[in-house]
C-alpha positions, 0 to 999 in steps of 0.5 A: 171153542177155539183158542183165539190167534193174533189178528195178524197171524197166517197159518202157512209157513214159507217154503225155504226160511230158517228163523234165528232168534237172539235170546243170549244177551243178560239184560243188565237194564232190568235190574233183575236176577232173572235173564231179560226173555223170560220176564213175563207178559201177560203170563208168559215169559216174553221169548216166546211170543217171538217164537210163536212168530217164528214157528209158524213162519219158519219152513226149514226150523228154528233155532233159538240161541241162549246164553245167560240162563241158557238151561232156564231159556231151554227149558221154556222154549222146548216145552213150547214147541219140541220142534225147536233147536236150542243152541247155546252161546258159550261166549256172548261176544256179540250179536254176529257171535250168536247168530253164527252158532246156529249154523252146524243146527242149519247145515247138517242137511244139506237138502234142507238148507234154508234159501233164507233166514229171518233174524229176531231178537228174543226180546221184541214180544210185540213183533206181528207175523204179518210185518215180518211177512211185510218184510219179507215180500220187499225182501223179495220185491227188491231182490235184496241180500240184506233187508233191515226193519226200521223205525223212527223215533224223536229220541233214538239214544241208545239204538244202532242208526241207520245210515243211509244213501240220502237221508235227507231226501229220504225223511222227504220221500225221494225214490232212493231209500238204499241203505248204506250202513247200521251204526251202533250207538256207542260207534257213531259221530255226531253226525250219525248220532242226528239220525232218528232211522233206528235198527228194529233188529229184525233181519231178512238175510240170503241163505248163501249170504249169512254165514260166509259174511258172519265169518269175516265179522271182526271186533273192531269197535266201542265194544269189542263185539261181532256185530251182525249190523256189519253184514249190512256194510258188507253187502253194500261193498259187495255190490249187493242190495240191502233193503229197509221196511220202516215201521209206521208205529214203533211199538212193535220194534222195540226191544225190551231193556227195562222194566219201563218198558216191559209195563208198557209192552204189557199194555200192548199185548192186554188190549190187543188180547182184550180186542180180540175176545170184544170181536170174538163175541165175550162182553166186557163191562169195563174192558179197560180193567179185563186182565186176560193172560195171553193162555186164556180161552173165553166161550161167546156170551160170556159176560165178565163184570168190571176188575176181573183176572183171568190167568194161565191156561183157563178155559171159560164156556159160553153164557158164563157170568164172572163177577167183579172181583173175581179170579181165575187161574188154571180153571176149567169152566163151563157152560152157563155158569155164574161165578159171584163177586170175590171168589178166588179159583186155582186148578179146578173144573166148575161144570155147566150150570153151577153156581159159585160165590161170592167169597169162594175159595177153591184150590187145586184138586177141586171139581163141582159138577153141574148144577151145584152150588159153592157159597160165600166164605167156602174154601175147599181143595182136592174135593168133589162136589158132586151134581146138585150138591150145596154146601152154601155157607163157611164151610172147609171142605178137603180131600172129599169126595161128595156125592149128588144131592149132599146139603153140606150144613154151615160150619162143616169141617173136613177135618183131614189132617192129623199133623203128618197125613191127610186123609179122605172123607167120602160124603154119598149121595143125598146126605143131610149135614147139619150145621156145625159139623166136623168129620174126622177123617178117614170116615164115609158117610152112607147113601141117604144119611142124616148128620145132627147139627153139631156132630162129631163125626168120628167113624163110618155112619151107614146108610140111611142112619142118623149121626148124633153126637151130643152133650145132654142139654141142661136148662137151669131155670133162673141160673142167669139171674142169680148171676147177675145179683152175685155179679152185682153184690161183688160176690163173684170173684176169679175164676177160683172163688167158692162162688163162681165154681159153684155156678159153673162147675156142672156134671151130666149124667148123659144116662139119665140127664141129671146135673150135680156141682163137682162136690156131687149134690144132685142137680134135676135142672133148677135153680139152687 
């Protein structure tokens, strides 16, 4: 079973390309504490769905540039992909500033100096590789210095413009579509402001070109930053070519700078990842109400019922059924298994041919092996159920190792924590619990043994034995009765009147079964 990869996804990297992603910049938008690239997308923080681009397109690495957060944005991007450069951005002086810093990372081998870079922004998680590759070949078709993706909108407030030679013939389709400049929101006219051509932010740029132009940026403008949109101006002075590819849908340009549109890039990115495990042969009932993370592997045939969350690294078998309600995080599940409506799952492996629900909870630690069964209102954590195993109904099962063939009565209690420690209980092969049992841990129940229902286990029990713990039964005929007349006449008052400790006050002789009130009169069982 294989992990899928975006329909867009090519395998083989670019001979000569260096990657730069932008991942400095605050986010100030988002109103949050937390740096903008490491909001959260369908369970990963958003940089790296561009970095996924990136290494598998980049030939010569990829440096990533960090700033705000920087030991935070390291930490998630080294653990992605150790191959990774991260290079931080002391200053953020704009987005010319930090891409200059991953020079020394690109120039230390001379043999391996990039012949060109791709440019991204840390921030744009719903970028393909295959536009980027789109990119890249009218880099090469036009033999351009400078290529620029674009987009369209009604509404461009906000994103640097793109000027070009003629722009209304252009919007008309005339041949010449050269681009002259990029304008910053905050630096253009009235005129420039018209413009509905927006900077994506994703970038070609000749490796012999990038640095040397980075070097005569300067900050002369609205914000007193180093712009990298002015390389484009630059390349036009120079007499160089600066070539443009518009995006036919918009989605895929835009940087995320608020939590609205962080909600509707998450949009995005669940149905492309719903899509892919429809084509790859998973039934979905309702797809609409799938929540799949991006990390989550699912087997052919697998059906999920309506309102199901699937999270973080999960792995699903084939021929599994998950019901409505369910949710899965950090699980290992195999083949033909058949999880129940409402069942909670966190860290733990459900082998092949088990069966779970409905109402289980199951917290890290937990391993059901094949063919057993979890029933409703089961919580267990760090426990072992093993082959063929049942523990059916309302049960806490933790730190447990039980064997194959164990029936785990309703009511039983691992009773492993003493307020400090917590301690195991092991359970061997084909032992009968009974209901209502607790076991005080540390205990071991041996192979074959039967546990009396209502049993307080408090120390080993052999193999093969009976475990019975109990209060001698006592049946007193015609007791009730006599209550309720007490009851009635008003006879019986609190809990300190004559009358009611008479009735309640009992004593058992557990040697030979006879009962006497706390004053010692002898009692055999009736009436008085």
């Amino acid at each position: 079973m294989k992990q899928l990869r975006d329909e867009h996804m090519i395998q083989s990297s670019i001979p000569g390309l260096g990657v730069i992603i932008m991942a400095a910049g605050m986010g100030k938008r988002m109103q949050s504490k937390l740096t903008k690239v490491l909001h959260a997308i369908a369970g990963r923080p958003m940089v790296l769905y561009v970095l996924d681009v990136a290494c598998r397109l980049a030939d010569r690495g990829v440096a990533v540039i960090v700033g705000h957060q920087g030991a935070d944005v390291r930490k998630v991007v080294e653990g992605a992909d150790s191959r990774v450069v991260v290079v931080e951005q002391a200053q953020q002086l704009g987005t010319g500033h930090a891409v200059l810093q991953a020079r020394a990372t690109f120039s230390a081998d001379p043999r391996r100096r990039p012949s060109r870079y791709v440019i991204l922004n840390g921030d744009t998680p719903l970028l393909t590789e295959a536009t980027v590759r789109d990119l890249l070949a009218v880099h090469d078709e036009q033999k351009a210095t400078v290529t620029v993706l674009t987009a369209v909108l009604d509404d461009a407030a906000g994103y640097g413009r793109v000027i070009r030679r003629r722009r209304d013939e252009w919007l008309q389709g005339a041949a010449d579509n050269s681009v002259q400049k990029i304008v910053e929101d905050k630096d253009a006219s009235e005129d420039e402001c018209a413009v509905r051509e927006i900077n994506a932010g994703t970038y070609v740029v000749d490796g012999e070109f990038l640095f040397p132009a980075l070097d005569k940026l300067n900050p002369r403008n609205a914000q007193g930053e180093y712009y990298l949109t002015d390389i484009v101006q630059m390349a036009v002075e120079q007499g160089r070519t600066v070539a443009a590819l518009c995006l036919r849908t918009i989605d895929e340009g835009v940087g995320i700078n608020s939590r609205v549109q962080l909600a509707a890039a998450e949009r995005v990115i669940r149905q492309r990842i719903r899509d892919q495990w429809l084509e790859a042969g998973v039934t979905m009932q309702d797809p609409s109400s799938a929540w799949i993370d991006a990390g989550v592997v699912i087997g052919r045939d697998t059906v999920l019922y309506p309102n199901v969350t699937l999270e973080g690294r999960t792995v699903i078998g084939e021929d599994t059924t998950v019901h409505s309600g369910v949710r899965i995080t950090d699980c290992v599940i195999g083949n033909h298994v058949e999880i129940l409506d409402h069942c909670v799952l966190r860290g733990s492996q459900i082998d092949d041919d088990a069966r779970l629900g409905p109402f289980v909870h199951l917290r890290p630690g937990v391993l059901v092996r094949r063919k057993a069964k979890v029933g409703n209102f089961v919580e267990m954590k760090k426990t072992e159920l093993g082959e063929g195993s049942k523990a059916n109904h309302l049960s806490y099962l933790g730190d447990a190792k039980i064997g194959k063939g164990v029936n785990i009565g309703a009511g039983t209690i691992t009773c492993n924590y003493d307020g400090a420690h917590k301690y195991q209980t092991v359970i061997e092969d084909r032992v009968f619990l009974g209901s209502d049992t607790q076991l005080i841990a540390p205990v071991t129940i041996g192979a074959g043994s039967v546990i009396a229902a209502g049993t307080t286990v408090t120390q080993d029990v052999p193999a093969d034995s009976l475990a019975i713990s109990r209060v001698t039964q006592v049946n007193r005929a015609g007791w009730a009765a006599k209550r309720r007349a007490m009851l009635a006449a008003g006879t019986v008052g609190g809990g300190s009147s004559p009358s009611h400790r008479k009735l309640t006050s009992l004593k058992v002789d557990k040697a030979s079964g006879k009962t006497s009130h706390q004053n010692g009169k002898s009692s055999k069982g009736r009436s008085r």
